[in-house]
C-alpha positions as CSV (number, residue, x, y, z in Angstrom):
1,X,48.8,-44.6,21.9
2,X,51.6,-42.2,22.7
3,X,50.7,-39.7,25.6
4,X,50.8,-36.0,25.3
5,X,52.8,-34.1,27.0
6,X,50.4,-31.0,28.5
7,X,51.4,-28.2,30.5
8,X,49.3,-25.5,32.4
9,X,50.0,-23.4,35.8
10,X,48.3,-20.6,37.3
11,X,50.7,-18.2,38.4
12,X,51.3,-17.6,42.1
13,X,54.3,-16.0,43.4
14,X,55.2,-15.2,47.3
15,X,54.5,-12.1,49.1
16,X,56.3,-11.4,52.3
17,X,58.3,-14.1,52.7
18,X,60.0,-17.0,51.0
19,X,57.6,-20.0,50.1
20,X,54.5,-18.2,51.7
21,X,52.6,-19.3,48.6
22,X,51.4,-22.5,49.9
23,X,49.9,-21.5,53.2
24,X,48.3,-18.6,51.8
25,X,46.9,-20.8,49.4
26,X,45.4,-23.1,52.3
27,X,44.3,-20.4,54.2
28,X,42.4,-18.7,51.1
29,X,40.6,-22.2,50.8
30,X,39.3,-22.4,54.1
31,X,38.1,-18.9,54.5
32,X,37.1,-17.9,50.5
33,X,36.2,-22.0,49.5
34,X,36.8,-23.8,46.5
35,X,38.8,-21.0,43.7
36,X,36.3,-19.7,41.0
37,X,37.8,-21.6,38.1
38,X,38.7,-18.5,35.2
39,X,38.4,-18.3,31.7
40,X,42.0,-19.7,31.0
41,X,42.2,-22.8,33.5
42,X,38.7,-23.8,31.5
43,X,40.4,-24.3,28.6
44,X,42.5,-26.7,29.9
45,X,40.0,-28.4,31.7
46,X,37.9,-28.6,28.9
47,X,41.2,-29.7,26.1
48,X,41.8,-32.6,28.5
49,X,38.1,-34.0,28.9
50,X,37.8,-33.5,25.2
51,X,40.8,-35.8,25.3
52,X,39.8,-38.1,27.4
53,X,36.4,-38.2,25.3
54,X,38.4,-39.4,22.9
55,X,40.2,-41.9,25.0
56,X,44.0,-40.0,24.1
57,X,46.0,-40.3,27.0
58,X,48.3,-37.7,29.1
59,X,51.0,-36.2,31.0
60,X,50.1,-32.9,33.1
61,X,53.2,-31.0,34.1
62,X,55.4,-33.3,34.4
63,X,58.8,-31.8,33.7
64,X,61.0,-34.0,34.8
65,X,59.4,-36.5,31.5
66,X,60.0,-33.7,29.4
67,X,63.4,-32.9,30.1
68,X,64.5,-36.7,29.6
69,X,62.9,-36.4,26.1
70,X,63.8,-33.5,24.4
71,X,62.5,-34.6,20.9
72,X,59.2,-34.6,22.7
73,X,56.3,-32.0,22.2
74,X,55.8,-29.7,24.7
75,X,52.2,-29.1,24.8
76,X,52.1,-25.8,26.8
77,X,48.1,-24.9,27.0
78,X,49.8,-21.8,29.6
79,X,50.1,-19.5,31.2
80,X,52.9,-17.6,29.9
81,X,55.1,-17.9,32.8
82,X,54.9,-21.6,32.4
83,X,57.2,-20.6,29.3
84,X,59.9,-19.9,32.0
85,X,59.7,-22.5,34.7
86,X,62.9,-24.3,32.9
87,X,65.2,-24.1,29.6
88,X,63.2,-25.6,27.2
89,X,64.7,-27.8,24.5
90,X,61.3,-29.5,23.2
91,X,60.0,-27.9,20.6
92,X,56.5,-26.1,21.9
93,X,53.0,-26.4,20.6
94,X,51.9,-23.0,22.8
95,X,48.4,-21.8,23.9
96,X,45.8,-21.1,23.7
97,X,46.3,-19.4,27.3
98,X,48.8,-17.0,26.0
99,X,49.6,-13.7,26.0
100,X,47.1,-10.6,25.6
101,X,49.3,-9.1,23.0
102,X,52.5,-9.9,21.2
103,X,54.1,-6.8,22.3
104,X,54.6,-8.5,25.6
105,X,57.3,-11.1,24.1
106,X,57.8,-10.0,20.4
107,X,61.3,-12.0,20.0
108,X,59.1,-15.6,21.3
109,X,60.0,-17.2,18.2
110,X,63.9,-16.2,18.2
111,X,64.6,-17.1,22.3
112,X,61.8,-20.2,22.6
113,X,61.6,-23.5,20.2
114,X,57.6,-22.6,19.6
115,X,56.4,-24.2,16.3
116,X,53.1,-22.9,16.7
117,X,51.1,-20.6,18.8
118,X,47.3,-21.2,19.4
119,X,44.9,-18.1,20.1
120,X,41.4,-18.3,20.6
121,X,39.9,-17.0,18.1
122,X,40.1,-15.4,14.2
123,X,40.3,-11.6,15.1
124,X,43.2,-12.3,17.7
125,X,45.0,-14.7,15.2
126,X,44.9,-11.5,12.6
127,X,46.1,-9.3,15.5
128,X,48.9,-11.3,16.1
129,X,50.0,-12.3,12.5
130,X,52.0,-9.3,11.8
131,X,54.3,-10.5,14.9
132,X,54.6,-13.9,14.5
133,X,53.2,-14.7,10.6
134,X,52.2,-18.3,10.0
135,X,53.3,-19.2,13.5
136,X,50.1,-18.1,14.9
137,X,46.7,-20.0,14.3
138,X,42.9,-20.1,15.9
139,X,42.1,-22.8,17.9
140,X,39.0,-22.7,20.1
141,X,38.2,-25.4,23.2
142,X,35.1,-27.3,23.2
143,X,32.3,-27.1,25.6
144,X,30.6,-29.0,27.4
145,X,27.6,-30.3,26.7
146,X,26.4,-32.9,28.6
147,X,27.2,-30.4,32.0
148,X,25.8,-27.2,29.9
149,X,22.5,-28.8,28.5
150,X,18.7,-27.9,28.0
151,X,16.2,-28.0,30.6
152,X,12.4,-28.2,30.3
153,X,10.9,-24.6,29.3
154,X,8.6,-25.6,33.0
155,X,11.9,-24.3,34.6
156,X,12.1,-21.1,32.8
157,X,10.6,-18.9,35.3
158,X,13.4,-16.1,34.1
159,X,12.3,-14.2,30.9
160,X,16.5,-12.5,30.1
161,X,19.3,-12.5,32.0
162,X,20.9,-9.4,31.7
163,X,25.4,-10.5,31.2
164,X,27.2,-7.8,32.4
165,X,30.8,-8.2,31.1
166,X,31.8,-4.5,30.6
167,X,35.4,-4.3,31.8
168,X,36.0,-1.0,31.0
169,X,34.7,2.3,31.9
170,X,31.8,0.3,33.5
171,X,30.2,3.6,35.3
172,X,30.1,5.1,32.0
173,X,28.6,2.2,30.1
174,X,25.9,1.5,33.0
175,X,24.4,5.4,32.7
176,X,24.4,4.8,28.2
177,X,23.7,1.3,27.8
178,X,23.4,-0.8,30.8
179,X,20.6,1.4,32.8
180,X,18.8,1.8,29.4
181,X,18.8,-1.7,28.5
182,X,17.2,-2.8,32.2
183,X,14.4,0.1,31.5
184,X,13.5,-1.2,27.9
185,X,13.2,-4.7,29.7
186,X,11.0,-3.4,32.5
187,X,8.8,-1.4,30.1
188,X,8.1,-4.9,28.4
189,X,7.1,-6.5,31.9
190,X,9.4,-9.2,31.3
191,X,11.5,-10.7,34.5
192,X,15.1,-9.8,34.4
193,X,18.0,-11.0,36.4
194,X,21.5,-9.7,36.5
195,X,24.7,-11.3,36.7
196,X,28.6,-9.3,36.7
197,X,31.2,-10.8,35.3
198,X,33.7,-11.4,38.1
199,X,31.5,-11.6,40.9
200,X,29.5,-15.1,40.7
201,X,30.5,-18.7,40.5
202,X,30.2,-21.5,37.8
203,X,27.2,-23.1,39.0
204,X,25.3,-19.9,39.9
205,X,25.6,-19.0,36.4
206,X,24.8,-22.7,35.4
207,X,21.7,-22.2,37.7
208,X,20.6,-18.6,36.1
209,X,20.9,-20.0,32.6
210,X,19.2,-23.0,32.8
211,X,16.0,-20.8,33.8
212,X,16.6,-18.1,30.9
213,X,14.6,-18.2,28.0
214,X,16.9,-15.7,26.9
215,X,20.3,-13.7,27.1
216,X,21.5,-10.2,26.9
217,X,25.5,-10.1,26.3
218,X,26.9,-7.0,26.7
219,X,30.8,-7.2,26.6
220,X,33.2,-4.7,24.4
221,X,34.8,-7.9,22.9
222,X,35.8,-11.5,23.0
223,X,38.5,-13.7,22.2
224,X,36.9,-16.7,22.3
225,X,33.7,-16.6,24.7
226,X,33.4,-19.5,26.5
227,X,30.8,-18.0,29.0
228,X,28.0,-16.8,26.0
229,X,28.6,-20.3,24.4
230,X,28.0,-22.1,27.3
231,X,24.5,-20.5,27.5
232,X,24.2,-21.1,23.6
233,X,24.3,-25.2,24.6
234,X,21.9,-25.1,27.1
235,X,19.8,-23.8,24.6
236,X,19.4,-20.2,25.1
237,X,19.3,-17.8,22.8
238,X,21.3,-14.2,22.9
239,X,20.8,-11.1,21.7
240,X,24.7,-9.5,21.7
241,X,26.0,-6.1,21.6
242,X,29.1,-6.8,19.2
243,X,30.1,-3.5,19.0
244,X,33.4,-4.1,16.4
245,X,35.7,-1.2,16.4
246,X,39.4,-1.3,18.5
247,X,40.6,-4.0,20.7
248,X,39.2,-1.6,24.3
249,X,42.2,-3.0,26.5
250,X,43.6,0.1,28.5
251,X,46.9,-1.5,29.3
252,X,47.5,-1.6,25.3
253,X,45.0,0.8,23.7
254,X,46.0,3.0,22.6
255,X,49.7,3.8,23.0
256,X,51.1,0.1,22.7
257,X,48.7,-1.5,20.5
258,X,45.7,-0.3,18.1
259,X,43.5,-3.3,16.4
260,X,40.3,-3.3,14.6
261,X,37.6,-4.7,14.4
262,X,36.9,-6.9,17.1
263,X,33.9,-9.0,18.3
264,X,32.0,-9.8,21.3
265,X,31.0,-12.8,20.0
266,X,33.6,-14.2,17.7
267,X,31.7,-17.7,17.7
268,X,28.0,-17.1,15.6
269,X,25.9,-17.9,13.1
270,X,22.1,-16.7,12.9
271,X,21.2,-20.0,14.9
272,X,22.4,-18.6,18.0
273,X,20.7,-15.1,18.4
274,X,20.8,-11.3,17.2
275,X,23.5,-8.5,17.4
276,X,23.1,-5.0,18.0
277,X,26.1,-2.5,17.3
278,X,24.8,0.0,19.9
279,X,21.5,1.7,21.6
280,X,20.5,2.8,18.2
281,X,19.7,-0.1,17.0
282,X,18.5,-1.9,20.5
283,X,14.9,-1.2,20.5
284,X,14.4,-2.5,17.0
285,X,17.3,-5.6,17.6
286,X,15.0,-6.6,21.0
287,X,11.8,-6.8,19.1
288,X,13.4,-8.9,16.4
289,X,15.1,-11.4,18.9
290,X,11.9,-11.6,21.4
291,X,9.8,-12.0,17.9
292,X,12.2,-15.4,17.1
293,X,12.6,-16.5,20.7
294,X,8.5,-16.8,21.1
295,X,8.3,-18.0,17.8
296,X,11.2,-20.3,18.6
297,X,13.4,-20.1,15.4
298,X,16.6,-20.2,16.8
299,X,18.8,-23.5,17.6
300,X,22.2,-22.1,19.7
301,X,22.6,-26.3,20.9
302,X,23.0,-27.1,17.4
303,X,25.5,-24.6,16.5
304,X,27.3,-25.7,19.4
305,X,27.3,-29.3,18.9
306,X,28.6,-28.5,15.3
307,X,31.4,-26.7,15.8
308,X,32.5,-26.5,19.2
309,X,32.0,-29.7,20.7
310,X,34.6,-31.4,23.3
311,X,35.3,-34.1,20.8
312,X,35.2,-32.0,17.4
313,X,37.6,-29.2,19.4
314,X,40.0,-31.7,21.4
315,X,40.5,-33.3,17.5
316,X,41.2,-29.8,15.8
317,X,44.0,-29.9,18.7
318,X,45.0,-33.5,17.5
319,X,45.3,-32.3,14.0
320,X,47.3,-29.0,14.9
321,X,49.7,-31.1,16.6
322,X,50.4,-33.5,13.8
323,X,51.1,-30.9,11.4
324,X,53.4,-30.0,14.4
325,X,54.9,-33.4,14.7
326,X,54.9,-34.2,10.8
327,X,57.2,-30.7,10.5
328,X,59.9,-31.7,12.7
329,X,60.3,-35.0,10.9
């Protein structure tokens, strides 16, 4: 079987003086520990153990391959400076690490041989398809499943845990809809734990899920999710705040780019919790998911299995790139 060739780099430049990169980066490990692993770097991590799941073999960064074999895919997963670490002849099979918008490299098509870019998801693809038309398509990584899987409801001493992923005017959103929330909860007497996006590892968040019976998400929108789905395969059921509207990013909203509507949870079907658009609606939304958690009539695992599986994700990949391949044949 012929090996892919995949590329993917977190950026790291120097600081104060040529090459200072690597010993800041050993010094970091011994006072900070093992790097949190981010929502980007999972992707690739999870596209190559879907691969290896299905036994496909493959190159990581290996450029010097690469630039012997022109005719060869370039498989660059990201991140976008990756785009310039040489002159690339290959024609590229790019993301789904890529940019936030396509106003940061409108002219990608005219300077870089890309046959297709991947985003995460179908409300970024229609952002992006007046920039780059049929070039652009949604692709979402699997997860993992055996590592994110059910426990024993014995474990679940936790009754919601509270997702704080607000990354935007979070002082504001804590005094309308975060404080709120945590007082409706308490009113209930059920047991509540938070965890902030940003400030917790992997397998403290593995940890807090596995003893959840259920999930509050509250996050202005998503490309793709990874964190929330991971939860949905171990089984847990969330109540969301998908509150549509514009794409919230303050770098790009609103003078550089305006899009609507988004989602906080792009991924969904009625197997995997309730929404709630805003505190309206909350009160009655949080009897209606507490109602179907005790009553257990949801099935998140299963939604998960069937569409975003290592295997069933890696093999949309697979496919994608044929296409890819069959095009410049």
């Amino acid at each position: 079987m012929k090996f892919l060739n995949l590329f993917y780099e977190e950026p790291e430049g120097d600081r104060w003086l040529p090459l200072d990169r690597y010993p800041r980066r050993v010094i970091r490990r011994i006072v900070r520990g093992k790097p949190k692993i981010g929502g980007q770097q999972r992707v690739f991590l999870n596209l190559c153990t879907g691969l290896d799941q299905l036994n496909v073999p493959y190159r990581v960064n290996n450029y010097r391959y690469i630039q012997r074999h022109p005719e060869e895919v370039a498989c660059i997963i990201g991140k976008p400076h990756v785009l310039d670490k040489m002159k690339w002849e290959n024609p590229i099979l790019f993301g789904a690490a890529v940019f936030s918008h396509p106003c940061d490299d409108p002219k990608l098509l005219e300077r870089l041989p890309v046959q297709k870019i991947l985003v995460p998801g179908e409300w970024m693809r229609q952002m992006c398809e007046p920039y780059y038309g049929n070039h652009v398509l949604s692709w979402a990584v699997g997860i993992d499943t055996n590592t994110w899987t059910p426990l024993p409801v014995e474990y679940k001493d936790i009754d919601i845990l509270l997702y704080d992923k607000v990354r935007w005017k979070h002082e504001f959103y804590e005094k309308e809809v975060i404080s709120p929330i945590k007082f409706c909860l308490e009113q209930l007497g059920l047991k509540t734990t938070v965890i902030r996006y940003g400030f917790y590892r992997e397998e403290e968040f593995h940890s807090l899920v596995a003893r959840s019976r259920g999930m509050i998400f509250l996050c202005e929108h998503e490309t793709q999710g990874i964190a929330y789905q991971q939860t949905l395969a171990c089984g847990v059921p969330i109540l969301a705040w998908d509150r549509g509207g514009y794409w919230q990013d303050p770098f790009y909203f609103p003078n550089k780019a305006k899009y609507a509507p988004v989602s906080s949870v792009p991924y969904w079907d009625s197997r995997c919790g309730v929404k709630f658009k805003d505190m309206s609606e909350f009160p009655v939304k949080l009897e209606e998911f507490l109602d179907k958690l005790n009553t257990q009539q949801f099935a998140p695992r299963d939604y998960i299995i069937e569409n975003l599986s290592l295997e069933k994700c890696a093999s949309n990949y697979l496919e994608i790139l044929d296409k890819v391949q069959e095009s410049l044949t």
